[in-house]
C-alpha positions in Angstrom: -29.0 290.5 249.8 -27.3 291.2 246.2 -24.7 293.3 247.7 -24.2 291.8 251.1 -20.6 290.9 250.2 -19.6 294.9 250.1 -21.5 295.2 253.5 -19.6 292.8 255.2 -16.4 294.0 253.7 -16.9 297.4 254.6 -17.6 296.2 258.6 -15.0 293.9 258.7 -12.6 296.5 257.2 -13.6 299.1 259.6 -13.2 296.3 262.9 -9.9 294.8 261.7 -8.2 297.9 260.3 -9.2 299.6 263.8 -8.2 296.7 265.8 -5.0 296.4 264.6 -4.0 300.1 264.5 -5.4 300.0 268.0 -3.2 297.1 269.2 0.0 298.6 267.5 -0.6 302.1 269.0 -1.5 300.4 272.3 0.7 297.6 272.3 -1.9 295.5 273.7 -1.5 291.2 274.6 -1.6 290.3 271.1 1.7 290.5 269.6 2.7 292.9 266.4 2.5 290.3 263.7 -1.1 289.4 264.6 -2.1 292.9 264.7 -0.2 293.9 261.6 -2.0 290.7 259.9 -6.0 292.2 261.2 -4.4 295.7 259.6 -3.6 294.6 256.8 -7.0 292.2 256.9 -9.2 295.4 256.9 -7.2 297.3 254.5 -8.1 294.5 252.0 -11.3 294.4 253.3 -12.3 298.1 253.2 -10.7 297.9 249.4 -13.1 295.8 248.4 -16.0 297.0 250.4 -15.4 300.7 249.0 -13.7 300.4 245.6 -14.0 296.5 244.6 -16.7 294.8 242.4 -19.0 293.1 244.0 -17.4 289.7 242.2 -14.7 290.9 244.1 -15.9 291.3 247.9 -18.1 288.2 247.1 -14.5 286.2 246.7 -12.9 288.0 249.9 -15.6 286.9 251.8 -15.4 283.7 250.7 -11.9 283.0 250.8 -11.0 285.3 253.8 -14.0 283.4 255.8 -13.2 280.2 255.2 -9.2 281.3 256.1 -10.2 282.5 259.8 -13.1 279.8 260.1 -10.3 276.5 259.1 -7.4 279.0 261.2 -10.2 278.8 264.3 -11.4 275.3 264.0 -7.4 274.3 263.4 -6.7 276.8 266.7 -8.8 274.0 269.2 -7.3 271.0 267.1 -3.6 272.3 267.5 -3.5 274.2 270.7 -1.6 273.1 273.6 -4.4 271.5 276.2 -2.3 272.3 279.1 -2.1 276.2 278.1 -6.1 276.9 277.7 -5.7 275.6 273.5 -2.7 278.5 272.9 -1.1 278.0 269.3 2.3 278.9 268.5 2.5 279.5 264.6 5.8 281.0 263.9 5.9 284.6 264.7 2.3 284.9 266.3 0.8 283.4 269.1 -3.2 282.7 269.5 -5.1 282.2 272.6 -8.5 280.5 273.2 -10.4 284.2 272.6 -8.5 284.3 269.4 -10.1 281.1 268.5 -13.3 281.8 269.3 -12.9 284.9 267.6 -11.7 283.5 264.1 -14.5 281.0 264.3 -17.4 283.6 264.9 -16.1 286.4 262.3 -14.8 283.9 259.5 -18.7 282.1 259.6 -19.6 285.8 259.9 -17.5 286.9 256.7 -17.9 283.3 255.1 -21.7 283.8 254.9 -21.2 286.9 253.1 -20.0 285.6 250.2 -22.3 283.2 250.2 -25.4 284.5 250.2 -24.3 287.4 247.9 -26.4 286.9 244.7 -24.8 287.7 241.6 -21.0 289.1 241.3 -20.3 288.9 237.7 -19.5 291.9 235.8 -21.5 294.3 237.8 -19.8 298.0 238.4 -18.3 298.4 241.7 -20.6 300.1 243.9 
């Protein structure tokens, strides 16, 4: 599990950067800023997955999952009850999927980073 924090990286990368090229192109529900912020999400991600030190992808994960973990948790606290938990947050909206979503990936890329071992000064790789 030394280098788990690349292989999460490099997943996530892929999802998100396809994701939100997908909803762009598509135009699906979500609107652009939330798909421009996964794109943008995997481009960092794939970075570090593919060209990062592992120090590196270990504090992506780490930050990155606890971001969409606390965004998640904060999406059921600050939702609107009486519009299924959707969160207004300046230029994006987030619905109860989106929620569930940033609680499952962000413990998903959260527990990369932690259970990487090591992360100093080791070559990228």
């Amino acid at each position: 599990m030394a280098k788990l924090a690349k292989i999460v990286c490099k997943i996530i990368g892929v999802l998100y950067f396809v994701a939100g090229l997908a909803g762009l192109a598509l135009g699906d529900e979500a609107d652009r800023y939330h798909n421009l912020l996964h794109l943008v999400t995997g481009l960092i991600a794939l970075y570090f997955g593919f060209a990062g030190s592992l120090s590196g992808a270990k504090v992506f994960c780490l930050a990155f999952g606890a971001a969409y973990l606390g965004f998640g948790i904060l999406g059921f606290v600050m939702g609107n009850p009486a519009m299924a938990r959707m969160w207004d947050i300046g230029l994006i909206s987030v619905s109860m999927g989106d929620h569930i979503h940033h609680i499952v990936l962000g413990t998903i890329i959260l527990a990369g980073g932690v259970f990487t071992k090591g992360g100093g000064s080791q070559k990228p790789g």
